[in-house]
N, C-alpha and C positions, 0 to 999 in steps of 0.2 A: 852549344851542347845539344845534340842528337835526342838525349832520354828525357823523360820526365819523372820524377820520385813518384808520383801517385799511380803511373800507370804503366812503371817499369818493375817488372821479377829476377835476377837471378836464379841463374838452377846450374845446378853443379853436375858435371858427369860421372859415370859409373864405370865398373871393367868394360875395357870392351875397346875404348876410346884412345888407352896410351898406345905412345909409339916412341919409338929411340930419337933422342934429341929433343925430347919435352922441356919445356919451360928454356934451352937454353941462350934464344935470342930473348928473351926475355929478363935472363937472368946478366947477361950484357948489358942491356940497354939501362936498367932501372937498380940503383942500390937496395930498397928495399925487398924487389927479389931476391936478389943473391945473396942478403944477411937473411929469409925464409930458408932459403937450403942450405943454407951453413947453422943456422939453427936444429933446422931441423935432420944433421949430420950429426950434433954433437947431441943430441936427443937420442937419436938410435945406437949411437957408438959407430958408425961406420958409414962410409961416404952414398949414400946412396944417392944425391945428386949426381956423382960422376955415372953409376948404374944408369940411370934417366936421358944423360946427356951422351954420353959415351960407351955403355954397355953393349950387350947381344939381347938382339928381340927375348931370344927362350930366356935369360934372367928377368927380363923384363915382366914377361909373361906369366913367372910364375908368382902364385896371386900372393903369393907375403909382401913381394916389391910392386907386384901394378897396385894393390890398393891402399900404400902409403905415399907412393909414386903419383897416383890421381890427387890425392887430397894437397901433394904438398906444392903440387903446379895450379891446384884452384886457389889456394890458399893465400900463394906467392901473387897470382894475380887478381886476387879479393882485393890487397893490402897496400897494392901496387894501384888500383883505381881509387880505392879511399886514400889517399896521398895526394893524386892527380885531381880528385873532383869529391873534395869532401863532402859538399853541401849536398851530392847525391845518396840518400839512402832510400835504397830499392822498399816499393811497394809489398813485396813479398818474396820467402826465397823458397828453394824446394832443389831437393837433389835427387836423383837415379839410385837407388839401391846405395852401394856405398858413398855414393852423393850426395845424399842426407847428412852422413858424417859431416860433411865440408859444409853444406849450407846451415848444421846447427852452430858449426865453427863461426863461420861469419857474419851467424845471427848472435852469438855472443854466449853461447847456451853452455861451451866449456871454454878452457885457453886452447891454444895452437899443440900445446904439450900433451894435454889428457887427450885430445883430440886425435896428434897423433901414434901415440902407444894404443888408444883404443881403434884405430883404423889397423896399423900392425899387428896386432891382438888378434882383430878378426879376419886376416889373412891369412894366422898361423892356424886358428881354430877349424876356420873352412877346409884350408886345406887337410887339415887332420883329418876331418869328416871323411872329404873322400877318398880319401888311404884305408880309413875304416870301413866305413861304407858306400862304396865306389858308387855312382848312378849315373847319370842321365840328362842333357835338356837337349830341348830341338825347338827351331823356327817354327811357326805354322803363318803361311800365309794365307788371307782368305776369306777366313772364319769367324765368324761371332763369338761373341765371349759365350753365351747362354749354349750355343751348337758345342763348342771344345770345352765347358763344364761338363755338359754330355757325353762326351767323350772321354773322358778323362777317367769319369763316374764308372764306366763301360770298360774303361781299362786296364782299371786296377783292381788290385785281391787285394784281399787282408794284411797279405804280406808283403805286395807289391804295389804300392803308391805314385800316381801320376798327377801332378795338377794344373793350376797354369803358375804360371812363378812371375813373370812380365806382362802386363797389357800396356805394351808399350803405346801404340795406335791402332786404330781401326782397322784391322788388315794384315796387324802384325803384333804373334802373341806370341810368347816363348813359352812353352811347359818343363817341367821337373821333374824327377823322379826317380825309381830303380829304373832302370835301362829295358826290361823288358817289359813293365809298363809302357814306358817310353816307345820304345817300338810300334808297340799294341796302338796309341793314340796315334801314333804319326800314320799307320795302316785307315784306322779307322777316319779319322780328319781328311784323308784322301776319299774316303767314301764316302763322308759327309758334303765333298764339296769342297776342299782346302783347296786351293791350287797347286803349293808347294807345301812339303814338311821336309825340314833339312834339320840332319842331328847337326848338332854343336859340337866342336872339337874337347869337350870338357870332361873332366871325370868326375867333377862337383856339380849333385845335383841342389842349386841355390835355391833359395825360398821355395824349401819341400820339407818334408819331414823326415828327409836322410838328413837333415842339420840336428837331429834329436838328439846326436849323440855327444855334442858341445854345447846345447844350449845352456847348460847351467851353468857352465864355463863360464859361459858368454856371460852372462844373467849379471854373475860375482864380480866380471871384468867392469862391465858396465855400472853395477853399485856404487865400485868402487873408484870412480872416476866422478870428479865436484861438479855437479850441472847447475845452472843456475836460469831464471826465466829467461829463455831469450828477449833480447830487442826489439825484433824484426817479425814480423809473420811468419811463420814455417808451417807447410803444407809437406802432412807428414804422408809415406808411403801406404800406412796398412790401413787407413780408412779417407785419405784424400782428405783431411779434412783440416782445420789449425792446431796447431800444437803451441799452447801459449804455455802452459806451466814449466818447468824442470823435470815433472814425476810423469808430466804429460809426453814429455821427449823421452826421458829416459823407459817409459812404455812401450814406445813406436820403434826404437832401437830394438829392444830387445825383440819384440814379436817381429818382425821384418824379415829375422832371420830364417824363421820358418814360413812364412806368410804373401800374401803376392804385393810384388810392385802396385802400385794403380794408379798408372805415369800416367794413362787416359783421362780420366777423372782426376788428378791432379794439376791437369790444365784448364780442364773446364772448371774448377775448383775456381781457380785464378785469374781465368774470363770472366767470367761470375762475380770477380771482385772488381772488375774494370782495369784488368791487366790487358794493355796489345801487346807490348813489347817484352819478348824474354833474352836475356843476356846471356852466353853458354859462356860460364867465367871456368875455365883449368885449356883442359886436352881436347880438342877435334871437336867437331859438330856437328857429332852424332844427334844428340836431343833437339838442336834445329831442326835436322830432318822431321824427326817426329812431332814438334810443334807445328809443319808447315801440313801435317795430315790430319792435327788436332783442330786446330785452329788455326784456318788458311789464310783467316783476314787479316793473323798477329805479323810483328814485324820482328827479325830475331839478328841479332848478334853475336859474334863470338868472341870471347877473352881473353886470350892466352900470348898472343905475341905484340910485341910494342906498334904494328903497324893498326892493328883491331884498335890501340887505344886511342891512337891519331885519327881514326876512321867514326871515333865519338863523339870527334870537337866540332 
């Protein structure tokens, strides 16, 4: 066995990452895969495994199905390693935006059930936002965090809010906001110095304060769903930092939504604890990329198809 429990992380990905035909060699190879999306079929009322496996990217894509879709191909291969190598429990977990969902899943903090209606939940919610209040994100490459606060600062009115929403790595930030904040930063970030500012294909500006107009929503969703201490470590998104209690998660959930990722600071969080190695347990390995810009010295895996699990032993 490749890992070691004291010095090995899980981290769960976020949108971004599915693509058509998720989990389904996976869902082949291993029974307790395929009783996850059969579970998690009779949970929603409707097959959204087939969606995953067999759908069109634009269903795919749209975020009610990618972020019940991410959670339930991380989940499926959470449950699928804990089968294959019990005695491994990861050092610490930490997820991407709705990535956190899946790694508080994993860490024990609700069942697979609350876990996924509150990932569905906030699918429907986001998406509402930006029907209501349509906005904005874009790439910036380049830039420092402290230069693109500055910018940001610089870019928006009172009525018109821009911020950073990702710090995903060194080099690579996403911002959020109305659209023509949005703009304004991505002008000005060019003239700070950014090399690239690329908009996002998206009309949901995430962890910004166009999420204002669901957060209570959100708030009651999440209430109302049984948390319990996690297991596991969880290195939560809105301050990098552990989330040991139930009230402690159920906090960082809700503020997230409006609040930035601090994917950066929640690797060095995890280095910091004598984490090298992180494990990318669902869809694609996107987050290895950005742990090999975080943390160049760590060693990274990914976890989603039967050949990744063979590549552990």
């Amino acid at each position: 066995m490749k890992l070691n429990s004291q010095t090995t992380a899980f981290i769960f990905p976020g949108q971004g990452s599915q693509t058509v035909g998720m989990g389904k060699e996976l869902v082949e190879a291993y029974p307790i895969a395929k009783q996850t999306f059969d579970e998690a079929d009779s949970i929603l009322g409707f097959s959204l495994s087939n969606l995953m496996i067999n759908g069109s990217a634009d269903e795919l894509n749209d975020t009610v199905n990618t972020q019940p879709a991410l959670f339930i191909h991380s989940i499926a291969s959470y449950r699928t390693f804990s089968l294959l190598f019990p005695d491994l429990i990861p050092a610490s977990v930490a997820g991407h935006s709705l990535g956190e969902l899946s790694a508080l899943c994993a860490a024990g903090a609700f069942s697979f059930e609350d876990g996924l209606r509150l990932v569905r939940k906030r699918g429907e919610l986001m998406k509402r936002a930006g029907e209501l209040n349509p906005g904005g994100m874009a790439a910036i490459l380049g830039l420092d965090i402290p230069t693109l606060d500055k910018v940001c600062a610089e870019a928006s009115t009172e009525n018109e809010l821009v911020q950073v929403a990702n710090d995903n790595c060194p080099g690579q930030v996403v911002i959020s906001g109305a659209k023509p904040a949005v703009e304004r930063a991505m002008t000005l970030a060019k003239s700070a110095g950014a090399k690239r500012a690329l908009p996002l294909a998206v009309s949901i500006a995430a962890h910004s304060p166009l999420m204002d107009s669901i957060q209570a929503e959100w708030n009651q969703a999440v209430d109302n769903a049984e948390f319990v201490n996690p297991s596991i470590p969880v290195v939560g998104n809105v301050f990098a930092s552990i989330l040991k209690s139930a009230d402690e998660c159920r906090t960082d959930v809700k503020s997230q939504m409006q609040s930035r990722v601090k994917w950066t600071d929640s690797i060095k969080k995890m280095s910091e604890m004598g984490i090298n190695t992180f494990v990318e347990v669902g869809t694609g390995t996107v987050l290895g990329g950005l742990v090999k810009r975080i943390a160049p010295e760590a060693t990274n895996y990914p976890l989603g198809n039967p050949q990744d699990f063979s590549a552990l032993e």
